[in-house]
TIMARMAR-29901 format. One line per field, with one value per residue (C-alpha): residue number from 1; residue in three letters; x, y, z. Coordinates in nm, 4 decimals, m for minus. Example, Ala and Ser with C-alpha at 12.3 -4.5 7.8 and 13.67 -1.06 7.14 Angstrom:
2
i c(1/2)
aa c(ALA/SER)
x c(1.2300/1.3670)
y c(m0.4500/m0.1060)
z c(0.7800/0.7140)
//
This chain:
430
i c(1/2/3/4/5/6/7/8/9/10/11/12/13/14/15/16/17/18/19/20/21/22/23/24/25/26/27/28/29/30/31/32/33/34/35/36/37/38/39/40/41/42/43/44/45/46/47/48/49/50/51/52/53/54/55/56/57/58/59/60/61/62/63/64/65/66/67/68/69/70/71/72/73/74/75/76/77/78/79/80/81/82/83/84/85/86/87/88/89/90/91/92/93/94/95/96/97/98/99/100/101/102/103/104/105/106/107/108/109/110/111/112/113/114/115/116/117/118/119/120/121/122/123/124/125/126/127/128/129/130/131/132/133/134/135/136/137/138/139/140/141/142/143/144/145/146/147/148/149/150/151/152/153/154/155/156/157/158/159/160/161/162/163/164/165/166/167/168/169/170/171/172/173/174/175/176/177/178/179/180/181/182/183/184/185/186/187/188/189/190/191/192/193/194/195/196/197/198/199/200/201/202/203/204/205/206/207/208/209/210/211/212/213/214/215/216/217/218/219/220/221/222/223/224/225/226/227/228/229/230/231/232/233/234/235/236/237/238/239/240/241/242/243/244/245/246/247/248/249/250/251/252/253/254/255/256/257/258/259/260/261/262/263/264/265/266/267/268/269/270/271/272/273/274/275/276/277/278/279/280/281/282/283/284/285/286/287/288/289/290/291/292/293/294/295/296/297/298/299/300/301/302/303/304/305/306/307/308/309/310/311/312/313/314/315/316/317/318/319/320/321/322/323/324/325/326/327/328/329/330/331/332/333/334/335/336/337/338/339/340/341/342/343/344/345/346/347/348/349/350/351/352/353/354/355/356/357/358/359/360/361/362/363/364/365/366/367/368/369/370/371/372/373/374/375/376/377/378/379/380/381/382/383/384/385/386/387/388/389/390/391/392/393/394/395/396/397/398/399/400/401/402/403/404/405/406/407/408/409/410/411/412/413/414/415/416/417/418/419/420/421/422/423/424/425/426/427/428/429/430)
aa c(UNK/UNK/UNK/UNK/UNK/UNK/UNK/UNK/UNK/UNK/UNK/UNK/UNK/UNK/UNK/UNK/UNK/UNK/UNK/UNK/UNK/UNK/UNK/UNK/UNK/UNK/UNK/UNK/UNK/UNK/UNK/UNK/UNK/UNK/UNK/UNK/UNK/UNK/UNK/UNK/UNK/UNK/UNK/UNK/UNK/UNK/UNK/UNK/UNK/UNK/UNK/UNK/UNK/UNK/UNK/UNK/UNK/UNK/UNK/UNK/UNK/UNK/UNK/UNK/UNK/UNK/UNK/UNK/UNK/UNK/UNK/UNK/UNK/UNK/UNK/UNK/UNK/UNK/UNK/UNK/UNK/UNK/UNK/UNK/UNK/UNK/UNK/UNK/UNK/UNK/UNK/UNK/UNK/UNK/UNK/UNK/UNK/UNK/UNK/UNK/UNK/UNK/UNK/UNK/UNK/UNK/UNK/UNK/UNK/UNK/UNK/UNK/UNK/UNK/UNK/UNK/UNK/UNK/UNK/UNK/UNK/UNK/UNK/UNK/UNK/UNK/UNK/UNK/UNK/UNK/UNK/UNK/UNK/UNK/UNK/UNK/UNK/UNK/UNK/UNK/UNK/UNK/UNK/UNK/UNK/UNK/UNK/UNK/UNK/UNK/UNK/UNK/UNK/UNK/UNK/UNK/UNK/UNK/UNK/UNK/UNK/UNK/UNK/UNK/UNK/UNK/UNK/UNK/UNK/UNK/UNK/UNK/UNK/UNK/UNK/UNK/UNK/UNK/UNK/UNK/UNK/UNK/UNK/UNK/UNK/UNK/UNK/UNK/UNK/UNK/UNK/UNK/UNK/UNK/UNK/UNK/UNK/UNK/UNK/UNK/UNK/UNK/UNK/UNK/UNK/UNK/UNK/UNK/UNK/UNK/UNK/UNK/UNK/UNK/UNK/UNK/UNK/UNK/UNK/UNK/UNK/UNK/UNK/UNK/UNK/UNK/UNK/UNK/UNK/UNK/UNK/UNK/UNK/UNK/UNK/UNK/UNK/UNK/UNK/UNK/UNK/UNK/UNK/UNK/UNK/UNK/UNK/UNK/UNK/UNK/UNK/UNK/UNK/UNK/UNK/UNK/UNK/UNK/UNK/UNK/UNK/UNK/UNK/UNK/UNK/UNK/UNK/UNK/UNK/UNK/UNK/UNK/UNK/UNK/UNK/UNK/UNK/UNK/UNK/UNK/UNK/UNK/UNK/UNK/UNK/UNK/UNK/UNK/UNK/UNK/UNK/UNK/UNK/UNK/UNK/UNK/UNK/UNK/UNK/UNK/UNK/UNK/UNK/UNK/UNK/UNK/UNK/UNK/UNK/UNK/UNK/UNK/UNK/UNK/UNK/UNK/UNK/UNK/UNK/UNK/UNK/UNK/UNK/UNK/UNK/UNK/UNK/UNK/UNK/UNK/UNK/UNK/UNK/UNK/UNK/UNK/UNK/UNK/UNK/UNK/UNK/UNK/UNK/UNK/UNK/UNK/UNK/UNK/UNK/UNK/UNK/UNK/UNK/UNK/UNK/UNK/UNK/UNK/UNK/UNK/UNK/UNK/UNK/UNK/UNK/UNK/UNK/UNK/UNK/UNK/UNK/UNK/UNK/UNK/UNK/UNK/UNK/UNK/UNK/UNK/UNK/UNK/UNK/UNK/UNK/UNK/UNK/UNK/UNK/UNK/UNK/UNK/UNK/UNK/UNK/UNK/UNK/UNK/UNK/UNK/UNK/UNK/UNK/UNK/UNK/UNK/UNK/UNK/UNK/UNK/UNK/UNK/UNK/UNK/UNK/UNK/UNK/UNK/UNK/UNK/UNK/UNK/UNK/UNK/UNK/UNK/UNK/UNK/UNK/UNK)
x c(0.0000/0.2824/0.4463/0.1187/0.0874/0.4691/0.4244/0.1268/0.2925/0.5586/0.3703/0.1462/0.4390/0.6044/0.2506/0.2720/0.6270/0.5728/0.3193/0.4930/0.7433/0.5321/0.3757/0.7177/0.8296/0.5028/0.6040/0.9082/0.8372/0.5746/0.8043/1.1037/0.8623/0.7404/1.0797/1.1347/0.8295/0.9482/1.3022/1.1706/0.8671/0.6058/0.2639/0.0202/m0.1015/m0.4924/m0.5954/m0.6152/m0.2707/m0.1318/m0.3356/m0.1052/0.2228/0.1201/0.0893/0.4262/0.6437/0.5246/0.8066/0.5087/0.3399/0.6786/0.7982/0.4064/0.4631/0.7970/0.6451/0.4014/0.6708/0.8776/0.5752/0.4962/0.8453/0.6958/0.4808/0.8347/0.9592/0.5689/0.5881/0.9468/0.9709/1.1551/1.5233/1.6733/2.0079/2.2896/2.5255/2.8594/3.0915/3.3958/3.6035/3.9231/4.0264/4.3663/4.4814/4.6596/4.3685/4.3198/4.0555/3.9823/4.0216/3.8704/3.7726/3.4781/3.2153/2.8696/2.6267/2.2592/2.0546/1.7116/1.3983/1.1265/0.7606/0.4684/0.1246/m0.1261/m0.1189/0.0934/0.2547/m0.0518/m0.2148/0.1606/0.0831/m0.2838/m0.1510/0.0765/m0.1524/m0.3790/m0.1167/0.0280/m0.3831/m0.3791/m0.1391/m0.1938/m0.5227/m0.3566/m0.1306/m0.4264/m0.5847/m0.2608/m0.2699/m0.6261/m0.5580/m0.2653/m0.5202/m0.7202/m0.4064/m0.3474/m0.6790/m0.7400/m0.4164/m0.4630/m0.7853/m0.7135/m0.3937/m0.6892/m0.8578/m0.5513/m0.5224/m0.8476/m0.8199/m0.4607/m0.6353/m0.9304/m0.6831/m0.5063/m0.8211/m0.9379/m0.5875/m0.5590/m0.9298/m0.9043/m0.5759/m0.7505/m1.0460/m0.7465/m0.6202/m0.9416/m1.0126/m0.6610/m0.7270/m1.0496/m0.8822/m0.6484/m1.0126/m1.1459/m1.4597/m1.3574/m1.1748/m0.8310/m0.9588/m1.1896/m0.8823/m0.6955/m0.9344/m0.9577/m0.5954/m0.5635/m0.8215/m0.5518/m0.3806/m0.6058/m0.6241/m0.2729/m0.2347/m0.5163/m0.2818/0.0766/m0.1390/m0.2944/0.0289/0.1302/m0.1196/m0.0538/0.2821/0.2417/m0.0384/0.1683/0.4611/0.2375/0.1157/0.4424/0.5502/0.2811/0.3770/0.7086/0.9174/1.2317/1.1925/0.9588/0.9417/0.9153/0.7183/0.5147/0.1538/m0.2150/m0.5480/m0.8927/m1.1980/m1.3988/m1.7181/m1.9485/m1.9975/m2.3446/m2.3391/m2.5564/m2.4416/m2.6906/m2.6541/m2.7550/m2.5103/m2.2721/m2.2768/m2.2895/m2.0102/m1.8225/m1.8968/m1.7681/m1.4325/m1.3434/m0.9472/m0.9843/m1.3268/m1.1477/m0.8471/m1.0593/m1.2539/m0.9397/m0.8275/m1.1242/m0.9164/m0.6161/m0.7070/m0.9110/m0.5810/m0.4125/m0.6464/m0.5986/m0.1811/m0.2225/m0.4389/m0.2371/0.0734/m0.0877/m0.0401/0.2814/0.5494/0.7926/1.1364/1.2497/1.6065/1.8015/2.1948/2.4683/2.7357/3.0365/3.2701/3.6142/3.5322/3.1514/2.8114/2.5129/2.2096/1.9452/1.7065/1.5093/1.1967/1.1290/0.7935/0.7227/0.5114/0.2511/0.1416/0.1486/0.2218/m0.0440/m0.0356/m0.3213/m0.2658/m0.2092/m0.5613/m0.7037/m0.5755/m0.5835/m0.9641/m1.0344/m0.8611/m1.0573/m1.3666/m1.2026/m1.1512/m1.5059/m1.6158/m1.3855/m1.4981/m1.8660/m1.7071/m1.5560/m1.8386/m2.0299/m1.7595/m1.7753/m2.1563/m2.0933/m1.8444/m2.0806/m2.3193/m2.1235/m1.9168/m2.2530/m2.4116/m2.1603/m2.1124/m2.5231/m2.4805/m2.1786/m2.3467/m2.6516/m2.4487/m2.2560/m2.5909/m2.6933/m2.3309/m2.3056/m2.7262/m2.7942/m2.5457/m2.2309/m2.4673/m2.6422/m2.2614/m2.1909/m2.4427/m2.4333/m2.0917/m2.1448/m2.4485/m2.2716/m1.9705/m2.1617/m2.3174/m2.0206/m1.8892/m2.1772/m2.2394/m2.4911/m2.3769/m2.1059/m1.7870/m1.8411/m2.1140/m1.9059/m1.6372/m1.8407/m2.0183/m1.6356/m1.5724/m1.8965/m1.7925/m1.4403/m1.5891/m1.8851/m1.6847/m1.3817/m1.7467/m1.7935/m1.4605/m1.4435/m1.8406/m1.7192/m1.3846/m1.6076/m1.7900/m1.4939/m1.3587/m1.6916/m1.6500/m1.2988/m1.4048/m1.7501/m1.4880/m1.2178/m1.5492/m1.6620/m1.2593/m1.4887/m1.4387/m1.8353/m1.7096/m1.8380)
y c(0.0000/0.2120/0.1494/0.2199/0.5765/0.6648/0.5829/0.7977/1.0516/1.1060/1.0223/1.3290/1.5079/1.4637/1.5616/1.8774/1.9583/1.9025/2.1308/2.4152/2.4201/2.4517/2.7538/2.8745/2.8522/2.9940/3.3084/3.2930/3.2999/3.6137/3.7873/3.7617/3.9099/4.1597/4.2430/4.2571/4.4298/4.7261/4.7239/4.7852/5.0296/4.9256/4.9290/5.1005/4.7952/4.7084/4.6501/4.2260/4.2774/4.5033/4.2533/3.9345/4.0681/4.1565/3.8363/3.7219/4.0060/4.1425/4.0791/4.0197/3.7672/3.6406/3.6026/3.4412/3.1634/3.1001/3.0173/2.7912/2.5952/2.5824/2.4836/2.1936/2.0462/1.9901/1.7258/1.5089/1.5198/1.4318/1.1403/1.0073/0.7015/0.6519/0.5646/0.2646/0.2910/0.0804/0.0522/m0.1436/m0.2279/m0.3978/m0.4628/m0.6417/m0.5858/m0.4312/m0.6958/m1.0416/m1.3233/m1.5407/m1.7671/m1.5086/m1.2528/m1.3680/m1.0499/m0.9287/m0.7106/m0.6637/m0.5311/m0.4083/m0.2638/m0.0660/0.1227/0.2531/0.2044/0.3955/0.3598/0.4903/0.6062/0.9185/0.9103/0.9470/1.1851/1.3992/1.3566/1.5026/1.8082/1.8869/1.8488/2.0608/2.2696/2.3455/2.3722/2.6738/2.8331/2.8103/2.9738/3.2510/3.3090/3.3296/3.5662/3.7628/3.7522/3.8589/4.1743/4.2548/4.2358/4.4837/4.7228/4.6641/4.7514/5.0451/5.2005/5.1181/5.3004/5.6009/5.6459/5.6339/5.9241/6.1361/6.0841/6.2023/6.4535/6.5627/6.5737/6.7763/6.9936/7.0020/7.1035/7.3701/7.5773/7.5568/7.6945/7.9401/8.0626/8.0954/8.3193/8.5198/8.5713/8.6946/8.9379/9.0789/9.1888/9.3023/9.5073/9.6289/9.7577/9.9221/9.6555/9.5708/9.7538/9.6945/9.5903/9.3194/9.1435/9.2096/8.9532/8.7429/8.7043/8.6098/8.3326/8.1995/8.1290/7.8449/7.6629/7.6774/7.5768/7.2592/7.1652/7.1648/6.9526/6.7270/6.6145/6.5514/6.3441/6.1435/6.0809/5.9581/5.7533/5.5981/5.5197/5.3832/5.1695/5.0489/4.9371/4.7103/4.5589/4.4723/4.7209/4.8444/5.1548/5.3820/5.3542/5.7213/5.5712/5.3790/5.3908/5.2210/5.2150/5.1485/5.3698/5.4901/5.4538/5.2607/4.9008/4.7237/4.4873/4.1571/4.0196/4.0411/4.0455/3.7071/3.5288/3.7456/3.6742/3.2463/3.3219/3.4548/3.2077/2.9019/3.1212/3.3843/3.1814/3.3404/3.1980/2.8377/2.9040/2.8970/2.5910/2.3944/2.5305/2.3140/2.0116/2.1359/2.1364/1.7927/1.6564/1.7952/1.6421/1.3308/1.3500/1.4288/1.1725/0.9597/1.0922/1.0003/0.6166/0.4329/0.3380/0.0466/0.0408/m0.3314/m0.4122/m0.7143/m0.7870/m1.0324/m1.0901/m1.2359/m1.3345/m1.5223/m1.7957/m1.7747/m1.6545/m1.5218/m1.3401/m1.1479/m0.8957/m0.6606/m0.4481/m0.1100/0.0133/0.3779/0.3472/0.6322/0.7065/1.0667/1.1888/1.0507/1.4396/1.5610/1.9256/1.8792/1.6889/1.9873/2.2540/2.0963/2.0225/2.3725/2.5040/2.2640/2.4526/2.7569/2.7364/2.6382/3.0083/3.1534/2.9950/3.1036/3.4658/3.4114/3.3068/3.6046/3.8414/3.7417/3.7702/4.1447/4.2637/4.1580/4.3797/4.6577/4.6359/4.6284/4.9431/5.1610/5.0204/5.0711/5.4653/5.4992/5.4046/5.6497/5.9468/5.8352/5.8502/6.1889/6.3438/6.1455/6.1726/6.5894/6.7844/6.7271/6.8534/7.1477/7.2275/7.2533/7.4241/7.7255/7.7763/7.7679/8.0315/8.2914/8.2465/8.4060/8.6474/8.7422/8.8082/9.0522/9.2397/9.0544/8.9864/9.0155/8.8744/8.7438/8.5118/8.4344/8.3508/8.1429/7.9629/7.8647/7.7234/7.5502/7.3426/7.2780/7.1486/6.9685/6.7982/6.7094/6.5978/6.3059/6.1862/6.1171/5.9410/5.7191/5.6242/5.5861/5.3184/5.1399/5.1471/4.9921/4.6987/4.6781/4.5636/4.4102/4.2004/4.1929/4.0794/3.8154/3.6399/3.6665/3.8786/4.0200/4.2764/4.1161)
z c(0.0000/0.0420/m0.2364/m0.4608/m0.2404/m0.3206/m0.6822/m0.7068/m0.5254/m0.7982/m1.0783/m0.9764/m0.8946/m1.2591/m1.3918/m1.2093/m1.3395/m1.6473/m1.6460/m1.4383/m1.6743/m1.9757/m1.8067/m1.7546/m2.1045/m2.1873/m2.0101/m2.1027/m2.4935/m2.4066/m2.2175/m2.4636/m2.7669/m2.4968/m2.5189/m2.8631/m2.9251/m2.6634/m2.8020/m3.1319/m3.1777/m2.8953/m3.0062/m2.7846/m2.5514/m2.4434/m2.1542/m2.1915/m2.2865/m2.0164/m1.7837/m1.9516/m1.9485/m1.5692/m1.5128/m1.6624/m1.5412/m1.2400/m0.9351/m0.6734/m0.8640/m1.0099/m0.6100/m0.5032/m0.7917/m0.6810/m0.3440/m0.3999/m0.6104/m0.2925/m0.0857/m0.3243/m0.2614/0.1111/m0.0490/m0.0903/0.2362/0.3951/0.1866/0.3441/0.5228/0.8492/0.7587/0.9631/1.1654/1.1574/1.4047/1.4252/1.7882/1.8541/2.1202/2.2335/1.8930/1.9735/2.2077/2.1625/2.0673/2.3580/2.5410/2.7859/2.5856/2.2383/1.9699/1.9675/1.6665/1.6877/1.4276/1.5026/1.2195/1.4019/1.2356/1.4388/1.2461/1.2798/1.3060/1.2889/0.8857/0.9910/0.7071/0.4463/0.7332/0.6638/0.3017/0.3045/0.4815/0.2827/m0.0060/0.1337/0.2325/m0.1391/m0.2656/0.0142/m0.1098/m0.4847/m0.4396/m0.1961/m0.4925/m0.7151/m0.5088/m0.4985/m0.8923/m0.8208/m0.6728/m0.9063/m1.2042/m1.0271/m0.9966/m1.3638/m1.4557/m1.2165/m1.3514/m1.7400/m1.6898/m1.4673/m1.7673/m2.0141/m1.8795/m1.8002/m2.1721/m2.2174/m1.9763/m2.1498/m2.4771/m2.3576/m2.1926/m2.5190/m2.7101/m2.5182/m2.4766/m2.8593/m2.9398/m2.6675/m2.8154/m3.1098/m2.9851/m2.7922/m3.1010/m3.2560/m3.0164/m3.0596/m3.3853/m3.2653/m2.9963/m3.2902/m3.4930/m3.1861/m3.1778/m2.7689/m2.5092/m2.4139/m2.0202/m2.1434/m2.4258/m2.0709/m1.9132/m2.2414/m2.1915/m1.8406/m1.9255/m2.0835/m1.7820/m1.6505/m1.9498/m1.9923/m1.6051/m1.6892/m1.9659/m1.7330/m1.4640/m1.7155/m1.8740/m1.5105/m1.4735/m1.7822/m1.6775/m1.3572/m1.4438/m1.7579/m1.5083/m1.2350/m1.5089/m1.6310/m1.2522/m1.2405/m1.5141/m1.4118/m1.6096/m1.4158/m1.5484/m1.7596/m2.1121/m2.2786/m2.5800/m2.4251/m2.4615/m2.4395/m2.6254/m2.4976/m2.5272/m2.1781/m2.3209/m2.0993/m2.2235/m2.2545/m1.9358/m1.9762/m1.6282/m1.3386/m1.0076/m0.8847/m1.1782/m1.0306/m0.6844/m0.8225/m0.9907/m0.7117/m0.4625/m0.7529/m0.8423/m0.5368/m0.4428/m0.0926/m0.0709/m0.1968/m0.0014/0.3006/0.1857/0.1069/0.4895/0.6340/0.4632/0.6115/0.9459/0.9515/0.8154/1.0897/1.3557/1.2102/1.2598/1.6347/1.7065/1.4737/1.6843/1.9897/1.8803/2.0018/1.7371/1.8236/1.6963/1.5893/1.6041/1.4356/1.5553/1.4867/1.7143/1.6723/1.9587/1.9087/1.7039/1.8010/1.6164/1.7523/1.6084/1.8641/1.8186/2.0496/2.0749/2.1842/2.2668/2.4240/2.7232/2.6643/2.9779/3.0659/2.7592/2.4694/2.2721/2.4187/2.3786/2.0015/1.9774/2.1712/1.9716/1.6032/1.7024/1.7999/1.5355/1.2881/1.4393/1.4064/1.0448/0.9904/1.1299/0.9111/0.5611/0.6740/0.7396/0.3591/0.2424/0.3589/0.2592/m0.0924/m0.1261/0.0695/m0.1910/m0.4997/m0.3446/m0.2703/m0.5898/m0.7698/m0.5973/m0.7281/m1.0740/m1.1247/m0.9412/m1.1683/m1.4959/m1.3869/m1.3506/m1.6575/m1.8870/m1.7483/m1.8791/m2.2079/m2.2492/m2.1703/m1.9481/m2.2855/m2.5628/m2.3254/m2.2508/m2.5850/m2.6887/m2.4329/m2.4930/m2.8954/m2.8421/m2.6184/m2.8037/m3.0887/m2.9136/m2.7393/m3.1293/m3.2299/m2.8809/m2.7889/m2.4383/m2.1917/m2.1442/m1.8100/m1.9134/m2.2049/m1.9690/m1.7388/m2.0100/m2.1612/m1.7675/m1.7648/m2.1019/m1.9443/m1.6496/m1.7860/m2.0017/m1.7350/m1.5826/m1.8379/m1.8957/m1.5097/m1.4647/m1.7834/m1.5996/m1.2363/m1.4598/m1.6157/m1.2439/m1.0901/m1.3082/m1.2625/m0.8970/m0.9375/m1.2111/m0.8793/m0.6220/m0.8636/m0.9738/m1.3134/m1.5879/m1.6269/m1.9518/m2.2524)
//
């Protein structure tokens, strides 16, 4: 029976090798062309991509895979048997042979055996102990993917913001300019091009802070995905329109509770622990150690052999029954907390994806066009005297805002799913 377990140990632990290191050169292969690519003209990357070569290059995740590979290797030394000892004696070996004082050697081989099963009990924990942490490094990978995403979007609306920014200064400069040579004609006074001009100022200032913005958010970007440092060309391309969602809540929340790793983690930590109530009671058996020797005296052979069995009286590892049991109980508490937790962050995750997408329709819907048009309409009328330049003025910082407005609710929704997609472990984006 041993045997069969230690052969189906390493077969399953080839299996798993053999596919950890086709995963590896899998990487491997992505990451070289990922390098290629970057040496050579990098292509602006989407978001599925940025999210891949995360998961290839990040250090974090790199460092959490590297773990669990180290934890599997536990799985070896659970599944060792006791080694036997050997021992070898001699005496009177120096001195002349005589009849009372023939040579003497003795040999005793020992190996102590347990019972019990603690050996498959050590096994099953440190199964359970490698599932753990797989799905803790999936989680980990988990929350990385959320980074990626959250970044890859906020850099796709400081490059919406930079190009609003950009927008704006250059058709303001342009109606600075016109009123310059108006100024020139005598059509408006040299206070109000005074005021015109100053204008100027904020958009300029809007432009400075949104190429900031842009920059910080492309480097941020690149960190997560494992660059060691930033790229100046490099660059990403997604639209922030709101997609149509076909998920629903209830799906959602199934979802989550069949692919949430810190929900399985905690599941596969139920396993754990019964495993580990089954070693201490296992422990608590007695193991006897059998011993074989040969003895050779003078001329004279003799073969004996001896038995050793602990006398478990006072000590029968009742503490670790006590503990692993409470423990066992403990961990049954915590995978209802999970369990609730999960359900909890659907909800919540939900909530603000559906308040998101509402204020995103009013922008997109009314408060864009009405923007536009008010500043189209005074515009003109600022032109032909038909009003004043303060509401001309305000109705210019209405559009900048309104529109600043939009590109923010659209990247509020993008960010909603980003963790409704995080609460779930499922990507709910069509």
């Amino acid at each position: 029976m041993f045997e069969a377990q230690s052969n189906t140990l390493f077969a399953s632990q080839r299996t798993r090798g053999v596919v950890f290191l086709k995963r590896r050169l899998a990487a491997i292969l992505l990451l070289f062309s990922g390098s290629i690519c970057v040496a050579q003209a990098p292509a602006p990357l989407s978001m599925q991509q940025a999210v891949d070569l995360a998961r290839v290059q990040n250090p974090s995740l790199l460092a959490a895979d590297a773990h669990v590979t180290a934890t599997r290797q536990s799985e070896v030394t659970a599944g060792l048997r006791v080694n036997p000892n050997f021992s070898l004696t001699g005496s009177n070996v120096s001195l002349a042979a005589s009849s009372n004082n023939p040579y003497f050697y003795s040999g005793q081989v020992s190996r102590l055996f347990e019972r019990g099963q603690k050996r498959r009990w050590r096994l099953d924990i440190a199964h359970s102990t490698t599932d753990v942490t797989r799905s803790q490094y999936a989680d980990q990978q988990r929350q990385v993917v959320l980074a990626v995403k959250t970044a890859f979007t906020q850099m796709l609306g400081a490059k919406g913001a930079f190009d609003l920014a950009k927008q704006n200064l250059d058709e303001y400069r342009k109606t600075v300019d016109l009123n310059r040579e108006r100024l020139r004609a005598g059509d408006i006074s040299a206070t109000d091009f005074k005021r015109l001009d100053l204008q100027l100022a904020q958009f300029e200032s809007d432009y400075d802070n949104a190429h900031t913005s842009l920059v910080q958010t492309s480097e941020q970007l690149q960190t997560l995905l494992g660059y060691d440092r930033p790229h100046p060309g490099f660059d990403i391309t997604g639209s922030l329109d709101p997609p149509a969602l076909i998920a629903t809540l209830p799906d959602t929340e199934q979802k989550a509770l069949q692919a949430r790793p810190d929900y399985l983690a905690a599941q596969q930590s139920i396993r754990l622990a019964d495993a580990n109530v089954k070693l201490a009671n296992a422990d608590g058996t007695t193991d006897p150690t059998i011993e074989g020797e040969y003895d050779r005296a003078g001329t004279d052979n003799s073969a004996g052999f001896q038995i050793s069995v602990p006398l478990r009286i006072f000590d029968r590892n009742q503490g670790e029954k006590a503990r692993t049991k409470y423990e066992a109980q403990a961990s049954r508490f915590a995978e209802t907390a999970a369990r609730n937790q999960v359900v909890s962050d659907v909800d919540q995750a939900w909530a603000g994806y559906e308040d998101a997408l509402s204020l995103a329709r009013r922008y997109n819907g009314h408060y864009l066009q009405e923007a536009h048009e008010v500043r189209d309409n005074l515009e003109y009328s600022y032109r032909h005297g038909g009003t004043t330049l303060l509401d001309y003025l305000s109705a210019l910082q209405d559009y900048r805002q309104v529109n600043l407005d939009a590109l923010n609710a659209n990247m509020q929704v993008w960010l909603s799913l980003h963790q409704v997609s995080f609460a779930a472990a499922t990507e709910i984006v069509p």
